[in-house]
N, C-alpha and C positions, 0 to 999 in steps of 0.2 A: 714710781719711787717718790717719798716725801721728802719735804728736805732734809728731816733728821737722820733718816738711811743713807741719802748723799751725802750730809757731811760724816758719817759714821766710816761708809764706803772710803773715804777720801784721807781720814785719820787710819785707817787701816792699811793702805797703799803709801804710805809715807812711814808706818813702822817696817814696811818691808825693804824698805831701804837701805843700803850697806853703811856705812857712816860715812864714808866720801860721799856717797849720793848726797847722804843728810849736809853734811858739811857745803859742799857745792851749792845746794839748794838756799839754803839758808845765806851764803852769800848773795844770789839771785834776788831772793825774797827782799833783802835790806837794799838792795838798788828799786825794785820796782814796785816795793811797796803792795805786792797782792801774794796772795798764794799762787806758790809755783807747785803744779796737780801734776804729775806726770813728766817723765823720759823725754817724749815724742815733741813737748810743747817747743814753738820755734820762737827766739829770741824777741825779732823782729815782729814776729806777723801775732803771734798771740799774746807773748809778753811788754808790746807796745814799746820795746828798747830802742833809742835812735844811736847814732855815732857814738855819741858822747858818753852813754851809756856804757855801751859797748868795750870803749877803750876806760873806762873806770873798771867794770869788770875785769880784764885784763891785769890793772895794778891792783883791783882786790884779791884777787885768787894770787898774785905774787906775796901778797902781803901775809893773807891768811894761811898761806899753806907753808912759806918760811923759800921759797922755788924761787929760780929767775928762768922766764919763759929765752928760748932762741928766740932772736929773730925771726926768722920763719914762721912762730906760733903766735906770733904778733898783730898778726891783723884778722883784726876783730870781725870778719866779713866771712872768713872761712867757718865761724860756728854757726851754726843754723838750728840746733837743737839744742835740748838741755841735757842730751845724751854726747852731743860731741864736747860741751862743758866739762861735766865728767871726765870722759876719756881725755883730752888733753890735761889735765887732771892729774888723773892716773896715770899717764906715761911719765910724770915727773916725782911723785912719790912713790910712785912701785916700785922705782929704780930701770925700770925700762928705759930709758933715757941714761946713755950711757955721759961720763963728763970726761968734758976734754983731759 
């Protein structure tokens, strides 16, 4: 595969995206500064994110999605993917996340 088919593949798999996906990602992307390719990728090990990072994410997705995370959703160590990104996400604009 050359690289114009991989970056083609790669614009392709990013339209297939739901808009929360988009939306998430797109916060990712503005903290670490590369393309975020895929679900599966882990915060830490492939997106090079340290603490600091980590807990910025935390107050971007509060910020950008209009949410206040519990306590509990608060530490930045339990995401490990760009899929558990998401879903913690999603549990607060689906309405999943019932309020006191």
């Amino acid at each position: 595969m050359n690289e114009n088919e991989i970056r083609a593949e790669n614009e392709s798999a990013k339209t297939e995206l739901t808009d929360l996906e988009r939306e998430v990602v797109k916060v990712l992307e503005d903290l670490v500064l590369i393309p975020v390719e895929g679900m599966e990728k882990q915060l830490i090990a492939d997106l090079a994110m340290d603490s600091l990072r980590l807990v910025l994410l935390l107050v971007n997705l509060e910020e950008t999605f209009h949410i206040e995370l519990d306590e509990s959703d608060m530490n930045p160590f339990l995401l490990i993917t760009v899929r558990d990104v998401v879903n913690l996400v999603g549990k607060y604009v689906t309405g999943e996340k019932s309020d006191e």
